[in-house]
Every structure is written in structure tokens, then in C-alpha cells.
Backbone as numpy.savetxt, mean C-alpha at the origin, in Angstrom:
# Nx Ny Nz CAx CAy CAz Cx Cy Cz
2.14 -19.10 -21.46 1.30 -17.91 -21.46 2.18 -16.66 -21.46
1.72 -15.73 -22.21 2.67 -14.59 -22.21 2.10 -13.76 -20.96
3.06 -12.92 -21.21 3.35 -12.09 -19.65 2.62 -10.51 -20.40
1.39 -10.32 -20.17 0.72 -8.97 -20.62 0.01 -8.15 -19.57
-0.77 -7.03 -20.08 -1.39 -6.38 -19.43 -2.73 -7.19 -18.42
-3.01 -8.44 -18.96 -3.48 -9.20 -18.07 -3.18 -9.81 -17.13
-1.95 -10.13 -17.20 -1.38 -11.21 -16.28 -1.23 -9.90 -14.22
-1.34 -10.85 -13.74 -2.01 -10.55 -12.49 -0.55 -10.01 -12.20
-0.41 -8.59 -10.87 0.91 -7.51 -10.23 0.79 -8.32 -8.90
1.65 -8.22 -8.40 1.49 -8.64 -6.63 2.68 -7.59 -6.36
2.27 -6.74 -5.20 3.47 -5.73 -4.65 4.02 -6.31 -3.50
5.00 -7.30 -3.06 5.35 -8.03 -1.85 6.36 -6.64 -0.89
6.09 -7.06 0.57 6.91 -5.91 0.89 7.00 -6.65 2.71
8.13 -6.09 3.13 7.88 -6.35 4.89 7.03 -5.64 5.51
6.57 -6.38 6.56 5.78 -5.23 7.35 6.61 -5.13 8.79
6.38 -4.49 9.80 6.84 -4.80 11.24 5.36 -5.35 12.15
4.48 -4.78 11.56 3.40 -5.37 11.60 1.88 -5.40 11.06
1.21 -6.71 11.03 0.17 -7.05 9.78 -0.69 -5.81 10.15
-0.99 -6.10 12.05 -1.95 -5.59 12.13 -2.34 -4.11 11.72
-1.01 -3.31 12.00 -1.03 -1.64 11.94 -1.24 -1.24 10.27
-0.85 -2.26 9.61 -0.52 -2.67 8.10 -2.14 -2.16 7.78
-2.88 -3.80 8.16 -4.14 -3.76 7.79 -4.90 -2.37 8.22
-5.11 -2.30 9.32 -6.00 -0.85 9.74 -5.62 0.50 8.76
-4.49 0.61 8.14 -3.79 1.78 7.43 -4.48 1.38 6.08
-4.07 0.13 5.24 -4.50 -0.32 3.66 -6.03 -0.20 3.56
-6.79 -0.89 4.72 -8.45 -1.70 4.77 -8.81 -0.42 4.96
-8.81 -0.24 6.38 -9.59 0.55 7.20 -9.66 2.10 6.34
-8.35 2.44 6.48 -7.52 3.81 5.71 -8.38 3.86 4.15
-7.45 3.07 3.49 -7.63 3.72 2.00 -8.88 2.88 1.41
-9.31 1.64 2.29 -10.72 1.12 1.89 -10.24 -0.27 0.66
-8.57 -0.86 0.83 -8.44 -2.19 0.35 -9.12 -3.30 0.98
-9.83 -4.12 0.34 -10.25 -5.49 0.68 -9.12 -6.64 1.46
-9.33 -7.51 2.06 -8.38 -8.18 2.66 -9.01 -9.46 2.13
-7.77 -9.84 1.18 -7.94 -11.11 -0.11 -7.76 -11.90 0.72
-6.77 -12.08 1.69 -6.41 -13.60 1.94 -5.42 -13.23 3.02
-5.20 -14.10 4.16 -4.41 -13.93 4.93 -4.25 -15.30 6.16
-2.44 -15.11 6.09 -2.49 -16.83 6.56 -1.71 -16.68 7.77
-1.57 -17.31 8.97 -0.30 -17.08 9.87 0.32 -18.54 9.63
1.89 -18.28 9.95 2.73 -19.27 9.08 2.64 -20.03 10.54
2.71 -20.99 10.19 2.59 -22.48 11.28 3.35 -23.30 11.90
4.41 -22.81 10.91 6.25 -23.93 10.88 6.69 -22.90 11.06
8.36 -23.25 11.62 9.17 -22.32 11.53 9.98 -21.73 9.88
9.87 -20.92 10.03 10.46 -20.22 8.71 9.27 -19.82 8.07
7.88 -20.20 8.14 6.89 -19.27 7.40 6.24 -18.25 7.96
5.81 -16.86 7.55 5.71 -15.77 7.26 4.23 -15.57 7.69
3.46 -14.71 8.23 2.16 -14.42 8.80 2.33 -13.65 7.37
1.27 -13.44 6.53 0.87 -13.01 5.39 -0.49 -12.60 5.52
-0.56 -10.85 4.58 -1.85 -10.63 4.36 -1.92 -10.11 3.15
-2.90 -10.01 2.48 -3.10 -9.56 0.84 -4.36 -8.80 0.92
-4.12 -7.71 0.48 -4.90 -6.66 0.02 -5.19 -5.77 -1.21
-6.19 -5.72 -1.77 -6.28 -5.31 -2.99 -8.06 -4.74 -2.77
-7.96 -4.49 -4.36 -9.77 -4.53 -4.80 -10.12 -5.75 -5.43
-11.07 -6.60 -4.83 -11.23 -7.33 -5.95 -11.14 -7.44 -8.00
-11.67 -6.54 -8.26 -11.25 -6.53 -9.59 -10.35 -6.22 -9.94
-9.42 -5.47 -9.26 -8.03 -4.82 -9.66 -7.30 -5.97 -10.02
-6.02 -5.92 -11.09 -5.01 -6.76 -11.72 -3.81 -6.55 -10.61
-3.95 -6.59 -9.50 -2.93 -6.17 -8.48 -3.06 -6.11 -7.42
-2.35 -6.71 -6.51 -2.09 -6.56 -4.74 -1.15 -6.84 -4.07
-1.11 -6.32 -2.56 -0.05 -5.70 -1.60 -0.56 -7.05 -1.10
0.89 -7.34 -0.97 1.07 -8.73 0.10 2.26 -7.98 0.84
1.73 -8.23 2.28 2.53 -7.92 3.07 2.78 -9.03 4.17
3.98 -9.23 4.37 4.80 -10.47 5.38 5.31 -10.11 6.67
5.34 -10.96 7.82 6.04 -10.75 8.78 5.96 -12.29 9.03
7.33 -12.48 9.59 8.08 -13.63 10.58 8.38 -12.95 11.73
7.64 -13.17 12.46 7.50 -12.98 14.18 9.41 -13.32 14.59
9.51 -14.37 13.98 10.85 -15.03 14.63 12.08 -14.62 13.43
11.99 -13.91 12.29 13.17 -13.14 11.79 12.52 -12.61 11.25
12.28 -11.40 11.78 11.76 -9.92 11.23 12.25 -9.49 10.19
12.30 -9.08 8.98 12.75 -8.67 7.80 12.45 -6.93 7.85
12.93 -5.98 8.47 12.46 -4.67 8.63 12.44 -3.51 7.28
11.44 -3.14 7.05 11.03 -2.57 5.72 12.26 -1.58 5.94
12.49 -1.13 4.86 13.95 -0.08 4.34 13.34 0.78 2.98
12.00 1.53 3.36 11.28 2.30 1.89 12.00 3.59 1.97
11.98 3.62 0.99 13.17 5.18 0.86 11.73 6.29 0.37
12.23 7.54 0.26 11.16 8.43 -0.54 10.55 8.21 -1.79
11.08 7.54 -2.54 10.70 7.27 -3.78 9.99 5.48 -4.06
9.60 5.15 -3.06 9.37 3.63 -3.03 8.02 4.25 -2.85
7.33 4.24 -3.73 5.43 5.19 -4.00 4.85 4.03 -4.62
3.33 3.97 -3.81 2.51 3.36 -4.62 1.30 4.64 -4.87
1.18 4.65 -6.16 0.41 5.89 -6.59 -0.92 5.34 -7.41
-1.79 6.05 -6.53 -3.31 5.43 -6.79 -3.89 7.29 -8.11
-4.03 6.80 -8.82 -4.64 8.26 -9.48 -6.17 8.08 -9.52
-6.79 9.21 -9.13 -7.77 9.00 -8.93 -8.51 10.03 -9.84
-8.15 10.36 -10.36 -9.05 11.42 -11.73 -9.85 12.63 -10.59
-9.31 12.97 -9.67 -9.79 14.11 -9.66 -9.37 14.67 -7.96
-10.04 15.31 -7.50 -9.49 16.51 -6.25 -9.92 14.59 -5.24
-8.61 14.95 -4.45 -8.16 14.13 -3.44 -8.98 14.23 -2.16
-10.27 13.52 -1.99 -11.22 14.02 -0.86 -10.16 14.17 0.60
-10.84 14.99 1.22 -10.57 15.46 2.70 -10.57 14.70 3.66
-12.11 13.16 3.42 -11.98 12.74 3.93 -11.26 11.38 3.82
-10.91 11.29 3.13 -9.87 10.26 3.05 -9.05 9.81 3.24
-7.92 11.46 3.43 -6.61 11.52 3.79 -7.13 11.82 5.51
-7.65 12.21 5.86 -8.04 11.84 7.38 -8.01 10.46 7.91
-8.93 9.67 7.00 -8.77 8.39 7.68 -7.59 8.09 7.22
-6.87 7.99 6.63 -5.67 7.48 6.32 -4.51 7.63 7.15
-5.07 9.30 8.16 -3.84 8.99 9.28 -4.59 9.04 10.92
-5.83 8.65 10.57 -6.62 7.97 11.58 -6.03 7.07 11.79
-5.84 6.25 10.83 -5.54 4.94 10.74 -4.33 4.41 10.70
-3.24 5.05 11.07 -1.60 5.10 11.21 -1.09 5.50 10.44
-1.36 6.77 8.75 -0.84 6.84 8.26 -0.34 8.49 8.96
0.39 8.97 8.22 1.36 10.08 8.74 1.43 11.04 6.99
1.20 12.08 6.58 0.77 13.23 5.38 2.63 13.07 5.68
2.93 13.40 4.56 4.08 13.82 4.15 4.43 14.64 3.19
5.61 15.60 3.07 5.68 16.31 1.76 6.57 15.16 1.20
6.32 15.28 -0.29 6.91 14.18 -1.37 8.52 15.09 -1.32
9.27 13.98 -1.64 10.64 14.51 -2.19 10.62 14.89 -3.59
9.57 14.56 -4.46 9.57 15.14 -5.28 8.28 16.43 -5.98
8.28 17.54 -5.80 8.08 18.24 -6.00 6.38 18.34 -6.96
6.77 17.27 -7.98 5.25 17.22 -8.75 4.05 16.25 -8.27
4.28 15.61 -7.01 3.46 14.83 -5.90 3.05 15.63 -5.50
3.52 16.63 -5.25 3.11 17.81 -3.69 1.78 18.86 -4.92
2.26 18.76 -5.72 1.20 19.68 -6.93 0.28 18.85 -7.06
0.42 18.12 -7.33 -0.69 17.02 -8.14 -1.11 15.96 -7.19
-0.79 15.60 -5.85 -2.07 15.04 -4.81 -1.29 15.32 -3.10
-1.44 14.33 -2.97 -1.24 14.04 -1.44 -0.29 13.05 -1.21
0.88 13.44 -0.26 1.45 12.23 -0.23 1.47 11.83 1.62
0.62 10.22 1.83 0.56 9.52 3.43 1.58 8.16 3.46
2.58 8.36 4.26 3.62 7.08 4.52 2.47 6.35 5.32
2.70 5.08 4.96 2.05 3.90 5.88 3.05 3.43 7.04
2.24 2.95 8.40 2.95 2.72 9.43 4.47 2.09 9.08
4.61 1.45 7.83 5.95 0.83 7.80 7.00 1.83 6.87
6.69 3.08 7.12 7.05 3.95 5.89 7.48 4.10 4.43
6.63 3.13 3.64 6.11 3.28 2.46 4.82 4.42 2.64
5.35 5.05 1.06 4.54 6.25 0.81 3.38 5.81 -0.17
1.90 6.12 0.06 0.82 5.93 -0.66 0.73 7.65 -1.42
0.54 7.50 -2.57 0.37 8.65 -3.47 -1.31 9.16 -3.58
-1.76 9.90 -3.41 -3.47 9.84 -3.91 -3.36 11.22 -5.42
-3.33 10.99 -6.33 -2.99 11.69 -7.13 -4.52 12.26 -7.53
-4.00 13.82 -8.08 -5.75 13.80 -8.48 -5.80 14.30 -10.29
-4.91 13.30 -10.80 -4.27 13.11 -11.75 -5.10 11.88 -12.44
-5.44 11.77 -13.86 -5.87 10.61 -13.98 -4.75 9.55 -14.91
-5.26 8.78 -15.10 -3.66 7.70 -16.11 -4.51 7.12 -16.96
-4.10 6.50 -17.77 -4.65 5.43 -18.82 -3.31 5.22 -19.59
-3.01 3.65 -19.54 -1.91 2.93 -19.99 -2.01 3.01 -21.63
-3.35 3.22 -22.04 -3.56 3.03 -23.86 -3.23 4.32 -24.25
């Protein structure tokens, strides 16, 4: 099978933890929680997956209780949601209701064009009020 605009994204990343994770992705920006497993043996990973259902893409996020893998997101490690238009008020509220933290972008045309909220593990969520189309 070729590798196209169909074929399914997964964004894997550490967390320090699921839970602060989930309340920030679910609660916050309103992702679904696909699937989520706690690892049973040693060496497997408490895992949660979040997405939209229809979306071609989702945040799996990991933790091993017993070797922590500690996230290392720099400023430019963005997941950027465009949303075709002005970035509601209330959104970015819950978003740091919910452990996220508003940040100014390091780069300059984020700060014009939406909002930028680090998630508890400091990865930056983009809310752009920018729209995209890949065609």
C-alpha cells in the first residue's frame, strides 16, 4: 500500500504525566480519548491516544512509571490546529484551566496569526485563525 494523504499520522511524544496530559488535550482543546492502556509487564508504557474521531491523525502519549522518558519540546516543536477564523476566548481559557500555560511564540507570525498554549509537558499547541488546505 502506498504511503498517501490517506494513510493514517500518529504524533508519539513523552508525557511526565497521562493524567495532566489528558485534562489539557480532552478536557482543554475538546480531543476524544481513542484508546488507552496501562502497561502490565515491565518495560511497557501506560499509553493514551487522542484525536477526533474522523481526523487522519493522533497524539499518543506514553509514560513508564519505572523509566520515565522526560519530554525535551523546544519552541518550535508546534502542533498547529488552523481553525479558519478568530481564536474563541473561550477556549484558550479552558486550555489553561486545564494546565495549559498562553505563551508568546518564538516566532513572530504565531503571535499575529493565533494563540500560542504549551501543554503541561511543554509542547506548544498553535490555535491559528488562519485557514490551510493541502490541495
Amino acid at each position: 500500500m502506498p504511503v498517501d494523504g490517506r494513510s493514517q499520522l500518529r504524533v508519539a511524544r513523552p508525557s511526565r504525566g497521562l493524567a495532566a496530559a489528558e485534562r489539557f488535550w480532552a478536557r482543554g482543546l475538546g480531543l476524544d480519548v481513542l484508546y488507552r492502556a496501562a502497561g502490565e509487564r515491565p518495560g511497557e508504557h501506560d499509553l493514551l491516544m487522542l484525536g477526533w474521531p474522523d481526523a487522519a491523525w493522533h497524539l499518543e502519549l506514553v509514560h513508564d512509571p519505572d523509566r520515565p522518558v522526560l519530554p525535551r519540546p523546544t519552541e518550535e516543536d508546534l502542533l498547529v490546529v488552523y481553525l479558519g477564523g478568530a481564536v474563541p476566548a473561550g477556549l484558550v481559557a479552558r486550555l489553561t484551566e486545564h494546565g495549559g500555560r498562553r505563551v508568546a511564540s518564538s516566532n513572530p507570525y504565531w503571535d499575529r496569526w493565533g494563540v500560542t498554549v504549551e501543554d503541561p509537558d511543554g509542547y506548544r499547541l498553535v490555535l491559528c485563525e488562519r485557514g490551510w488546505s493541502s490541495s
